[in-house]
N, CA, C and O of each residue as an XYZ file, in Angstrom:
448
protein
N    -102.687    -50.939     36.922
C    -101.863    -49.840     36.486
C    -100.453    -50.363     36.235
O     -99.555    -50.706     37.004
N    -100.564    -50.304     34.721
C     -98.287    -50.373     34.515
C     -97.985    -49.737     35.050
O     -98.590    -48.692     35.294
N     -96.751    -50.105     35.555
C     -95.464    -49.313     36.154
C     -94.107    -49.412     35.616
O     -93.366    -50.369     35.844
N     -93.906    -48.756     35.149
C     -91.982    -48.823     34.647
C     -91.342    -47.945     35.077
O     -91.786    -46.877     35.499
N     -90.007    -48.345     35.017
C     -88.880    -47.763     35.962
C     -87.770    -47.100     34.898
O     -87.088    -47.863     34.214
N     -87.679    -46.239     34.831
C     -86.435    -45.507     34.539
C     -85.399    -44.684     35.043
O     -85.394    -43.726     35.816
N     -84.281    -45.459     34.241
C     -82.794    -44.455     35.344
C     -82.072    -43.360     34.783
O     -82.140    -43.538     33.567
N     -81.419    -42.324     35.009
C     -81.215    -41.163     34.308
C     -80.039    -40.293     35.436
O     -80.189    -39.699     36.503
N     -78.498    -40.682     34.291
C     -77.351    -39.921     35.378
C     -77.711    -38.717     34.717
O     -77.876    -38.403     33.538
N     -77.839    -37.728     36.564
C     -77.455    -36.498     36.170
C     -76.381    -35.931     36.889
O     -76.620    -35.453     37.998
N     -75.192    -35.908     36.414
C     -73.537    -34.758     36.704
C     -74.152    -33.662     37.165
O     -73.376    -33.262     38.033
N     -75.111    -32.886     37.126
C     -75.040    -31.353     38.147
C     -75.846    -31.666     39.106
O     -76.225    -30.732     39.813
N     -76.351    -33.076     39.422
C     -77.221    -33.062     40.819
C     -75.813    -33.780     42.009
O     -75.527    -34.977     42.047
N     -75.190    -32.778     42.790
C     -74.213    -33.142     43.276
C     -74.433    -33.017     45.000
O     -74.031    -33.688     45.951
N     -75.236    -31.864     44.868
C     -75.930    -31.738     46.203
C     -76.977    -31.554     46.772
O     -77.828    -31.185     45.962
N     -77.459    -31.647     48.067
C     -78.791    -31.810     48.222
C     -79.690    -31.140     47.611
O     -80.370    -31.537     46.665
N     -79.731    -29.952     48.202
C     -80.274    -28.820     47.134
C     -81.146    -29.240     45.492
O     -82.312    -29.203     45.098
N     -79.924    -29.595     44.954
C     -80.037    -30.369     43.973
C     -81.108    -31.826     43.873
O     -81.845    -31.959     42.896
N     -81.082    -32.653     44.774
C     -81.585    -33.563     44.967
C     -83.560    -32.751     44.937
O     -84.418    -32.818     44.057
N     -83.579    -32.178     46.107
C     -84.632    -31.196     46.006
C     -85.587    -30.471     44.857
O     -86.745    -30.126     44.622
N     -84.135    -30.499     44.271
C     -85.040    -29.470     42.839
C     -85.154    -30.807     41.960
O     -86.294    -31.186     41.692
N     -84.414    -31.310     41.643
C     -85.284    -32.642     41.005
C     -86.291    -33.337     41.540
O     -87.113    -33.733     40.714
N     -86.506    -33.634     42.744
C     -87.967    -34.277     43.169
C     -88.802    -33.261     42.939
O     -89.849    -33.625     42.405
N     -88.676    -31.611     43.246
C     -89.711    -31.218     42.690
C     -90.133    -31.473     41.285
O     -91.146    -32.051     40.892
N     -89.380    -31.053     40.754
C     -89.834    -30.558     39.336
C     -90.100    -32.422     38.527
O     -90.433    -32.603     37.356
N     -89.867    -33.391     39.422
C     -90.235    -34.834     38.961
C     -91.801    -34.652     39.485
O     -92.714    -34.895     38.696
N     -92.076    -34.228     40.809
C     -93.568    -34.858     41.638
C     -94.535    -33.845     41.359
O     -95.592    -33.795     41.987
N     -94.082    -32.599     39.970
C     -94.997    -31.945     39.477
C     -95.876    -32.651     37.921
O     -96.861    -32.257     37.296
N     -94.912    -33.883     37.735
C     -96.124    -34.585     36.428
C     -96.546    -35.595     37.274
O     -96.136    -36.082     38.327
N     -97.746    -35.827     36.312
C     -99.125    -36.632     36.764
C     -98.056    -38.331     36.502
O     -97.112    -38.484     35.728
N     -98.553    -39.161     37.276
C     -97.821    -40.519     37.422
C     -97.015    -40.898     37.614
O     -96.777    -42.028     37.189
N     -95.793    -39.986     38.611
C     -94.912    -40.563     39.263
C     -95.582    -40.881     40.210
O     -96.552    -40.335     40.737
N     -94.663    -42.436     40.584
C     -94.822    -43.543     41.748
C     -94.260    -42.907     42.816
O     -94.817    -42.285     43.721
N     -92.690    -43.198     42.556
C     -91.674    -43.086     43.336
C     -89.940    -42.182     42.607
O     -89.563    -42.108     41.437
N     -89.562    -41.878     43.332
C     -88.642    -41.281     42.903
C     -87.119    -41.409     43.938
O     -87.223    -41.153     45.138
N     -85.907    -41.773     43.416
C     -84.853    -42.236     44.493
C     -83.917    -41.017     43.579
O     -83.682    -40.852     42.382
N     -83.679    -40.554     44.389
C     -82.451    -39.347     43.570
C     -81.397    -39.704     44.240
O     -81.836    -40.394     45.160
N     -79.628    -39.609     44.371
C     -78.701    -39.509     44.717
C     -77.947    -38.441     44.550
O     -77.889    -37.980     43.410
N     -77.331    -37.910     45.429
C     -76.349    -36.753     44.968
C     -74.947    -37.355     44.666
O     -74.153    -37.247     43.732
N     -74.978    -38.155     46.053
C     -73.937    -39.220     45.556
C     -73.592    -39.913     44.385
O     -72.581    -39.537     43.793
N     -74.059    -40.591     44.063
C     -74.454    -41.111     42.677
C     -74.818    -40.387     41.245
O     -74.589    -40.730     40.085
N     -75.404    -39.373     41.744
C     -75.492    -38.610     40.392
C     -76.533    -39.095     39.992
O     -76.560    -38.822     38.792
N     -77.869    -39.937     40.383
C     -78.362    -40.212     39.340
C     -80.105    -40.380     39.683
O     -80.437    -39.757     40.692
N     -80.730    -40.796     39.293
C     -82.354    -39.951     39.755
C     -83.004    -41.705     39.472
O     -82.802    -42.065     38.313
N     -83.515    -42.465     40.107
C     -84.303    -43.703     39.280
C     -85.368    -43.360     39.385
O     -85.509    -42.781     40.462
N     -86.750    -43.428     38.501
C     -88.123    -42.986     38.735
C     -89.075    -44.151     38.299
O     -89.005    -44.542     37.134
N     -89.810    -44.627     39.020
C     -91.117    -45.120     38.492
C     -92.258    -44.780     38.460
O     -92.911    -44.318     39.395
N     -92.687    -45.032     37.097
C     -93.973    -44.451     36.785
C     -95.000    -44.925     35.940
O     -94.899    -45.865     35.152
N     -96.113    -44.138     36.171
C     -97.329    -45.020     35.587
C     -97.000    -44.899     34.425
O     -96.799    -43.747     34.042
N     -96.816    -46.073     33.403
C     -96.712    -45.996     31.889
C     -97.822    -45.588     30.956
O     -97.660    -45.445     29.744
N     -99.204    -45.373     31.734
C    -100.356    -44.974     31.079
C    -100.562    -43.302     31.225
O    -101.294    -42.574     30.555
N     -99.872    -43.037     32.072
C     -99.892    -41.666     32.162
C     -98.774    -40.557     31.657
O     -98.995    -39.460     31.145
N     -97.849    -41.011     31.876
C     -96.770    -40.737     31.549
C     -95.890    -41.331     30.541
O     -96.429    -42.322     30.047
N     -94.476    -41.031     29.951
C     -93.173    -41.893     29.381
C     -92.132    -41.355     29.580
O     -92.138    -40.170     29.914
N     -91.077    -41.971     29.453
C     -89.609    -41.501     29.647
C     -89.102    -39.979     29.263
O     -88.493    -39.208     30.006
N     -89.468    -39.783     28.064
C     -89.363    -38.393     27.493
C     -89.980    -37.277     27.891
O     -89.329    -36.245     27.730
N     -91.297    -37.152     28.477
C     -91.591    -36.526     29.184
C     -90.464    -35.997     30.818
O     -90.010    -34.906     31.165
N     -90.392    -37.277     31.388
C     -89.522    -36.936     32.461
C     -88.210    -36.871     32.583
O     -87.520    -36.948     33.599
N     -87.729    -36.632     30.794
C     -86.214    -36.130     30.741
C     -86.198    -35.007     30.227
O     -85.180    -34.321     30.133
N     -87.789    -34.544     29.668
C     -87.755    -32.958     29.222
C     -88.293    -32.285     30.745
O     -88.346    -31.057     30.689
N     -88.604    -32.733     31.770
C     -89.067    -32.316     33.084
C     -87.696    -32.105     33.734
O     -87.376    -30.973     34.098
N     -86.834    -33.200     33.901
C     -85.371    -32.726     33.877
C     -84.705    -32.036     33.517
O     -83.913    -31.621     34.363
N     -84.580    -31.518     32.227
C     -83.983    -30.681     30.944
C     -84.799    -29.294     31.856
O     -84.365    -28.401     32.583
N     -85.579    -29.514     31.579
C     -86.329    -27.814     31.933
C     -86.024    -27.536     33.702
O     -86.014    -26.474     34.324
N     -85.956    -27.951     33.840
C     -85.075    -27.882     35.719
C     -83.752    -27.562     35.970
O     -83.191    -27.273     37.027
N     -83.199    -27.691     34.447
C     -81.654    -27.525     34.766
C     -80.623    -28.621     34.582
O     -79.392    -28.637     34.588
N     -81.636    -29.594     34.405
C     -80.670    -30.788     35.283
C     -81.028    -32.022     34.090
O     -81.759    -33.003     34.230
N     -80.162    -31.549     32.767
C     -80.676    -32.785     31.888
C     -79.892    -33.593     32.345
O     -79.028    -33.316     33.177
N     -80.178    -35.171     31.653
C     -79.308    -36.208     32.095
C     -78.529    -35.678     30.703
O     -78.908    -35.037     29.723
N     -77.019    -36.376     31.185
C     -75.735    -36.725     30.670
C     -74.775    -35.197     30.432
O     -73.637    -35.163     29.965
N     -75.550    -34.061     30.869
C     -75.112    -32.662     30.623
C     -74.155    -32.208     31.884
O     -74.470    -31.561     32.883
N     -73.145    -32.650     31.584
C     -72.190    -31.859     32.363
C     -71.481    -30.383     32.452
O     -71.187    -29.681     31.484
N     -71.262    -30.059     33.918
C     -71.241    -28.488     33.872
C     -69.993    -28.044     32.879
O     -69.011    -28.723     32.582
N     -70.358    -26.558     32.411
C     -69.234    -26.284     31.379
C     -69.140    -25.250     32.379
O     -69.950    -24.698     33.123
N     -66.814    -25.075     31.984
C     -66.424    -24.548     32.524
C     -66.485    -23.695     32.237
O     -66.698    -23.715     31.025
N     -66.386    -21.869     32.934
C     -66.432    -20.705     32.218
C     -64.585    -20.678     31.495
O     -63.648    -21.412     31.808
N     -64.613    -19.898     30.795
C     -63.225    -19.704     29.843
C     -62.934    -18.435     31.023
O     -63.697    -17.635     31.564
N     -61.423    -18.678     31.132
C     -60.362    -17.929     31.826
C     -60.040    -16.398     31.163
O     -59.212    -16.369     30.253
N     -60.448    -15.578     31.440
C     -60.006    -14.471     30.875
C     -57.928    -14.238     30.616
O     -56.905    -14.771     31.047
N     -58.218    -13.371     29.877
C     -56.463    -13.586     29.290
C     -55.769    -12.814     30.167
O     -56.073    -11.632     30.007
N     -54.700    -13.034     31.308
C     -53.971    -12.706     32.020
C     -52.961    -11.603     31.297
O     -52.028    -11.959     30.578
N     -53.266    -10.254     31.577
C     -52.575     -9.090     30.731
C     -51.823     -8.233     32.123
O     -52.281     -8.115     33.260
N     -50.617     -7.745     31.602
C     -50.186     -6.811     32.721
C     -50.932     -5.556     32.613
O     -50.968     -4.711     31.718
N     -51.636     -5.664     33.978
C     -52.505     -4.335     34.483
C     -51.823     -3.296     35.408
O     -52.323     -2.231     35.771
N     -50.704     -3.738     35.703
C     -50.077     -3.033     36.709
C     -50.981     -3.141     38.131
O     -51.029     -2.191     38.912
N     -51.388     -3.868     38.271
C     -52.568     -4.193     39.685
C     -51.202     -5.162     40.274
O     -50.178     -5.543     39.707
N     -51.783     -5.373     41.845
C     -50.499     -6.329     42.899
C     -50.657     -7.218     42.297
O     -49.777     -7.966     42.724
N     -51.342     -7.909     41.313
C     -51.312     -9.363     41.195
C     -50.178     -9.431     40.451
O     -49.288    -10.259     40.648
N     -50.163     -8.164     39.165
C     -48.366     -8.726     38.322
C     -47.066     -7.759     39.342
O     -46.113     -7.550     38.591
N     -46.881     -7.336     40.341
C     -46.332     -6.920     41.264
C     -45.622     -7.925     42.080
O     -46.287     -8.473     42.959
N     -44.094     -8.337     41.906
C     -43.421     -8.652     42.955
C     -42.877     -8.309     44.180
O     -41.655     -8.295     44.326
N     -43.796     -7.973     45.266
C     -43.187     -7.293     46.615
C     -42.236     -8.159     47.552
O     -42.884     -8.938     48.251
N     -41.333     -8.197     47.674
C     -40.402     -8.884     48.920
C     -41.351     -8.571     50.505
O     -41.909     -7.666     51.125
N     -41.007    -10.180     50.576
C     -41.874     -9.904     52.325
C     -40.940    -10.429     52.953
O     -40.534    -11.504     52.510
N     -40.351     -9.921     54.059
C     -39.490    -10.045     54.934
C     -39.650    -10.455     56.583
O     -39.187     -9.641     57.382
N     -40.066    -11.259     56.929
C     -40.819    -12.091     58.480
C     -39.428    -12.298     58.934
O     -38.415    -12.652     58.329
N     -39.720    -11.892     60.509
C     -38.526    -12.863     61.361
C     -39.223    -13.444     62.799
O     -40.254    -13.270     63.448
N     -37.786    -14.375     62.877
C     -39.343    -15.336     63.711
C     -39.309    -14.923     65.313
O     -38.253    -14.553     65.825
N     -40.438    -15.004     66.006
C     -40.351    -14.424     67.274
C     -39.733    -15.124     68.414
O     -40.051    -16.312     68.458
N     -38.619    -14.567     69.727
C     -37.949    -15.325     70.098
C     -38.714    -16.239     71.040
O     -38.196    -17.270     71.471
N     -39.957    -15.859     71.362
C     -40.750    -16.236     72.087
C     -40.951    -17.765     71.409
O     -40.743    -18.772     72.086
N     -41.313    -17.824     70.208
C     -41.731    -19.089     69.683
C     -40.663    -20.058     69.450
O     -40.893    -21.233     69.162
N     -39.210    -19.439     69.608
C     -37.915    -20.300     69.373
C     -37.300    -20.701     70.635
O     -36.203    -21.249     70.738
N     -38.182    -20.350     71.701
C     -37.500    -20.709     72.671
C     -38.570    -21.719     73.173
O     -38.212    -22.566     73.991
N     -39.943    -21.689     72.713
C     -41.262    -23.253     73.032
C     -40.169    -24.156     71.948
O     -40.196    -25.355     72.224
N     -39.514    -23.915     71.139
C     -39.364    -25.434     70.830
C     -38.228    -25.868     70.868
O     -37.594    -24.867     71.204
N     -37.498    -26.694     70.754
C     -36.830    -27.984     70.269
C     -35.966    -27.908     71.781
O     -36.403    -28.089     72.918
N     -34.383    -27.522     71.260
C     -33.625    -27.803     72.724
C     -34.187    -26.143     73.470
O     -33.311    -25.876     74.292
N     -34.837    -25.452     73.479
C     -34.953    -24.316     74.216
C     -35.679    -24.431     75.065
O     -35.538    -23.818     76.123
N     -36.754    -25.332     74.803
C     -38.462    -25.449     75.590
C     -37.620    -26.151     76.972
O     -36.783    -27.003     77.270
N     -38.635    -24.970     77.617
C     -38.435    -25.219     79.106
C     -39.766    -25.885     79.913
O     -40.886    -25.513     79.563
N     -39.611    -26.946     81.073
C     -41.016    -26.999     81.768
C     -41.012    -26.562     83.260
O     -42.059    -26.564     83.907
């Protein structure tokens, strides 16, 4: 039985979880060997029977999991910051004073 090895960064496998859902959705086709995923690394190495399987297969097994190689996450777009009159465009003054209790634990005040 051939065996060949292929490597494949994937950017959204960052955490275990992740790691997880790629070995599944890898140890559901016929002729994987072995499979080394990293979250660390980002990146999945697989060997497999070359008679049963090929590369394209187990980057459309990837792809359909979520998790193509080289597809990095897109950011959502920022909605447009409009005055709503909500607290967020609201400047309130906050006014704290400090307690004498805590000015007297420190510096020349602290007593033992």
């Amino acid at each position: 039985m051939p065996v060949g090895k292929v490597v494949f960064d994937v950017p959204k496998m960052y955490a275990d979880h992740h790691v997880e859902a790629v070995r599944k959705a890898l140890l559901a086709l016929p002729g994987i060997e072995e499979i080394i995923a990293s979250s660390a690394l980002k990146r999945v190495v697989v060997r497999y029977d070359t008679e049963r399987l090929n590369p394209g297969a187990i980057e459309q097994a990837l792809q359909a999991a979520g998790y193509a190689p080289g597809e990095e996450w897109e950011l959502p777009k920022l909605p447009e910051g409009k005055e709503d009159h909500s607290p967020w465009f609201q400047v309130i003054p906050r006014v704290t004073t400090t307690d004498r209790r805590d000015l007297e634990m420190s510096g020349d005040f602290r007593k033992y």
